[in-house]
C-alpha positions, 0 to 999 in steps of 0.5 A: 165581407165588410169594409171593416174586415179588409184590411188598410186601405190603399194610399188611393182608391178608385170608388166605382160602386156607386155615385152616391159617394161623390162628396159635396163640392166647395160651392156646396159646402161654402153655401150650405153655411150661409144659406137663409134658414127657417122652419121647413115644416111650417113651410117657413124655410126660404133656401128648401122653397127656393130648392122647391120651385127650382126644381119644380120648373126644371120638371115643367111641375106645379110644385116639389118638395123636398125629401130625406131620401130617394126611397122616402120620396118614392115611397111618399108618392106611391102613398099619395097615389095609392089607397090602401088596398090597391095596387102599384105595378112596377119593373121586377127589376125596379129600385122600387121594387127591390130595394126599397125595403117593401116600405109602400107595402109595410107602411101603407097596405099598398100591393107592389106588383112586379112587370117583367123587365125586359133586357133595355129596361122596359116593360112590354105593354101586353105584361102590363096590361095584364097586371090589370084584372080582366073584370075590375068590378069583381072584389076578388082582385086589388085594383091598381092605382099607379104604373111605375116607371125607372128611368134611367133603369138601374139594374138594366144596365142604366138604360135610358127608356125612349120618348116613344116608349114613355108616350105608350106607356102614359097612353096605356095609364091613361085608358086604364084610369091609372096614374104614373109615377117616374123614379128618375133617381138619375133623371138629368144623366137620361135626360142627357142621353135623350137629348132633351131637358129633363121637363120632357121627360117628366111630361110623360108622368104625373109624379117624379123622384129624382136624387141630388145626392147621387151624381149631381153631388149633393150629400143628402136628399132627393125631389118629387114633383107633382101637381100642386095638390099631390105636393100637399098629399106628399107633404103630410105623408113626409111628415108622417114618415118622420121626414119633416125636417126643420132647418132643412135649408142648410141640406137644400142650399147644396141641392141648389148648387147642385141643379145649376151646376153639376147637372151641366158635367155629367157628360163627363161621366158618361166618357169615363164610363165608356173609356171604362167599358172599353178599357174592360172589353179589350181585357181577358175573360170579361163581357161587358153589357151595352153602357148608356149613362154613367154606369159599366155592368160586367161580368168576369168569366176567368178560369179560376177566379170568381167574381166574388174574389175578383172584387176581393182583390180589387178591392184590396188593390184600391178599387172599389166595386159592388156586385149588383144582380144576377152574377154582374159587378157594376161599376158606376163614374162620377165626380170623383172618377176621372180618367186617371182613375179609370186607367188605373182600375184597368191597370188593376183588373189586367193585373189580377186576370194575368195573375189568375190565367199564369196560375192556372 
């Protein structure tokens, strides 16, 4: 069912599908108005550079560049990182992997190898070792060039990955002459979490991507960081995307706000989302997974009422959720979430699991 098919919406609506639907905030809007401008692709746009080197010393990188999207970011850097014909092991459970569309595969000949995730969000190192062919002189097998990590991961639930872990993994990458590439689409909240600035984390990688238009709130665009030579690499690989873009410091000048200020409130959605879990744990009928940043996985089991027609009468009620992997609905908080909002989602699944247990 689309949006389009549901009806008038309600006079107010709680939107917990994803945190890309938070709205540029007034600082954004006044200074994307303002904003200096220039020719991005001849390199001659001066708010998208100053977007570029801010982002590049938050990340302890050489450099960064300025991308469309996270997709195309990633995509950009498994290109630069991999030649045709070899190969990128990531999460089976990764956005890289499932939703990106099999772009690196589509547009660059590169083999994206699914490793098993596990329930936190990690990959066991003996599963991705043996990713790696046993004789990597025999031309039978694709060799691969770049280990992808997702931190925080997505579909795991928004786990954070610990320092340790990232340690391990780098060291295997390292004695198996491959590079790593972090998707930190929701890097700042991990970080967050850990309890550390977000150059920590990025240290266990070569290469990073993460989103300013997710829960940092800027309408368009994400980063990737690198060494300087990989930057280049990742510049011309943009362009021959079609991501070039030319007066791209009016996007850039809301990413700027976006990094010196909405980085330091996601705290306050990491308690929206745990006031929620609890909210929806004391509730009939729903089993909620462990939360760890902004994001509430769980599922409803209620006699007589499915998941899909669970969501059907939320959204009917104003409460907007999405349906992510296996059977669970996620539920994501953000800048336009706050604790009222929350209560009244709760007052609203209450409503329909009392409905469902007095009709059966």
């Amino acid at each position: 069912m689309t949006s389009t098919d549901r009806g008038a919406a309600p006079a107010h609506v709680v939107e917990l599908r994803s945190d890309t639907f938070t709205l540029p905030t007034p600082r954004m809007l006044a200074e994307m108005t303002r904003a200096p401008l220039g020719d991005d692709v001849y390199g001659e746009d001066p708010t998208a550079r100053e977007l570029e080197e801010l982002a590049a010393g938050l990340l302890g990188m050489e450099d960064a560049c300025f991308m469309p999207s996270g997709t195309m970011g990633n995509l950009a850097a498994l290109l630069a990182h991999c030649p045709r014909g070899t190969k990128a092991l990531a999460g089976a459970e990764s956005d890289i992997y499932v939703y990106e569309a099999g772009g690196a595969s589509y547009c660059g000949g590169v083999i994206v190898e699914p490793v098993a995730n596990r329930a936190d969000g990690t990959m066991a190192l003996a599963d991705i070792e043996a990713a790696f062919p046993e004789d990597p002189e025999d031309p039978q097998f694709a060799l691969p060039a770049v280990l992808c990590v997702e931190n925080p991961q997505n579909r795991c639930g928004g786990r954070v990955l610990p320092l340790e872990y990232l340690a391990e993994v780098r060291a295997l990458a390292r004695s198996r002459g491959v590079a790593v590439h972090l998707d930190g689409a929701r890097l700042f909240n991990a970080a967050l979490v850990l309890g550390v600035p977000v150059r920590v984390i990025a240290g266990y990688a070569d290469s990073v991507q993460f989103c300013l238009s997710k829960g940092l709130s800027a309408p368009v665009g994400s980063m990737v960081a690198g060494s300087a030579e990989f930057i280049r690499s990742v510049r011309r690989i943009r362009k021959m995307l079609g991501g070039g873009m030319r007066q791209a410091g009016v996007l850039a000048a809301a990413g700027l706000v976006a990094l010196r200020e909405m980085t330091l409130r996601l705290g306050d959605d990491h308690a929206t989302a745990r006031r929620l879990a609890a909210g929806l744990a004391a509730l009939p009928g729903v089993v909620v997974e462990p939360v760890e940043t902004n994001m509430v996985f769980f599922r409803v089991d209620a006699p007589g009422l499915t998941q899909a027609r669970f969501m059907e009468r939320a959204w009917e009620e104003g409460v907007r959720l999405a349906e992510l992997g296996r059977g669970r609905i996620r539920a994501v908080t953000h800048a336009g979430v706050d604790d009222a909002d929350v209560d009244r989602a709760l007052e609203v699944f209450q409503q329909l699991l009392l409905e469902r247990t007095a009709a059966v």
